[in-house]
C-alpha positions as a Markdown table, in Angstrom:
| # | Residue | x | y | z |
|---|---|---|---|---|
| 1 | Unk | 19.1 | -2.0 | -8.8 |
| 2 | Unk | 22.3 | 0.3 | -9.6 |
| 3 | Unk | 24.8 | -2.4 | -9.3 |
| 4 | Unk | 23.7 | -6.2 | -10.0 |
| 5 | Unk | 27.3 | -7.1 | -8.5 |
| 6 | Unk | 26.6 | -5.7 | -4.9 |
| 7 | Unk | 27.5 | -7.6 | -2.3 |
| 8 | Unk | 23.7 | -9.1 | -0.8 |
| 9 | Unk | 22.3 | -7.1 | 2.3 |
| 10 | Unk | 24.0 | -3.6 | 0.9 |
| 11 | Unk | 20.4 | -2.0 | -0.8 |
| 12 | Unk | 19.4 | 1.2 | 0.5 |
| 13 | Unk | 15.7 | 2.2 | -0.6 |
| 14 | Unk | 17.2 | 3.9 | -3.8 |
| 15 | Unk | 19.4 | 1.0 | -5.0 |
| 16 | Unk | 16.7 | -1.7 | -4.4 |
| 17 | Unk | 15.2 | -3.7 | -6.8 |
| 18 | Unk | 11.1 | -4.1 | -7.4 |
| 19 | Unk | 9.2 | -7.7 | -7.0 |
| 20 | Unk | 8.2 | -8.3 | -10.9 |
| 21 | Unk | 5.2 | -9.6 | -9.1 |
| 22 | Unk | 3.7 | -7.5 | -6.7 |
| 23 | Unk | 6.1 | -4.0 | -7.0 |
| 24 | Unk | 7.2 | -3.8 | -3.4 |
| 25 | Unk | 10.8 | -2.4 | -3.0 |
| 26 | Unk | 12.9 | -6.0 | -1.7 |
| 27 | Unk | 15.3 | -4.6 | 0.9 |
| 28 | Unk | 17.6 | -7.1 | 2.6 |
| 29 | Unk | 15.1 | -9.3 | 2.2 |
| 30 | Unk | 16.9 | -12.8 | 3.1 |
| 31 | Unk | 13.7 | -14.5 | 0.3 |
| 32 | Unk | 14.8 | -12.4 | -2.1 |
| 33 | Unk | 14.7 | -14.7 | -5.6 |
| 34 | Unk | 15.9 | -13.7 | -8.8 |
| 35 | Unk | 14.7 | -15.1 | -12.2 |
| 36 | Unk | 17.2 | -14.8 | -14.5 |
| 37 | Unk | 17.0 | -15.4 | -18.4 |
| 38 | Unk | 18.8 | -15.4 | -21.8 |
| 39 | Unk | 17.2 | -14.1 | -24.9 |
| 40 | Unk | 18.3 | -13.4 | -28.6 |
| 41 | Unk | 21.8 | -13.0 | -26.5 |
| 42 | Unk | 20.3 | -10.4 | -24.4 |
| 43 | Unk | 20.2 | -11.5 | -20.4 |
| 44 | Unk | 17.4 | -10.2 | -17.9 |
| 45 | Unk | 16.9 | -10.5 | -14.5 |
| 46 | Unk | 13.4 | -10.6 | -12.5 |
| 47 | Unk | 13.4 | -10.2 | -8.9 |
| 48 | Unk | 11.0 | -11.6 | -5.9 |
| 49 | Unk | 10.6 | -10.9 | -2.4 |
| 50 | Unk | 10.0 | -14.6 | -1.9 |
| 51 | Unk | 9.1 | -18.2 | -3.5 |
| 52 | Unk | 5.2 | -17.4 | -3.7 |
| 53 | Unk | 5.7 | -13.9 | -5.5 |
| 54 | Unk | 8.4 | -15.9 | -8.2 |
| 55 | Unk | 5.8 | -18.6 | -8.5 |
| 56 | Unk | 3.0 | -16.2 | -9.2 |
| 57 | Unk | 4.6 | -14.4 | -11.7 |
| 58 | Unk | 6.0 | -17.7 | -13.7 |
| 59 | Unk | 3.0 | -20.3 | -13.1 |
């Protein structure tokens, strides 16, 4: 994702983000979940296509 301020719904195949879980490209997806973490002060952000894939990847 080029731009982790865009307004939801705007992704085009290019700027989309990737499911952490099972790599599928998560356009306008209205399930879309995002994980998002804090580290040594460094912050990262997993994305989903849905509850089951965010699930997977944390449980």
């Amino acid at each position: 994702m080029n731009d982790p301020t865009s307004t939801v719904g705007e992704d085009t195949e290019e700027s989309a983000p990737t499911c952490a879980s099972c790599g599928e490209t998560i356009v306008n997806e209205p399930t879309h979940r995002v994980l998002t973490s804090v580290e040594n002060g460094q912050v990262s952000a997993e994305h989903f296509c849905d509850e089951d894939c965010r699930a997977a990847f944390v449980g």
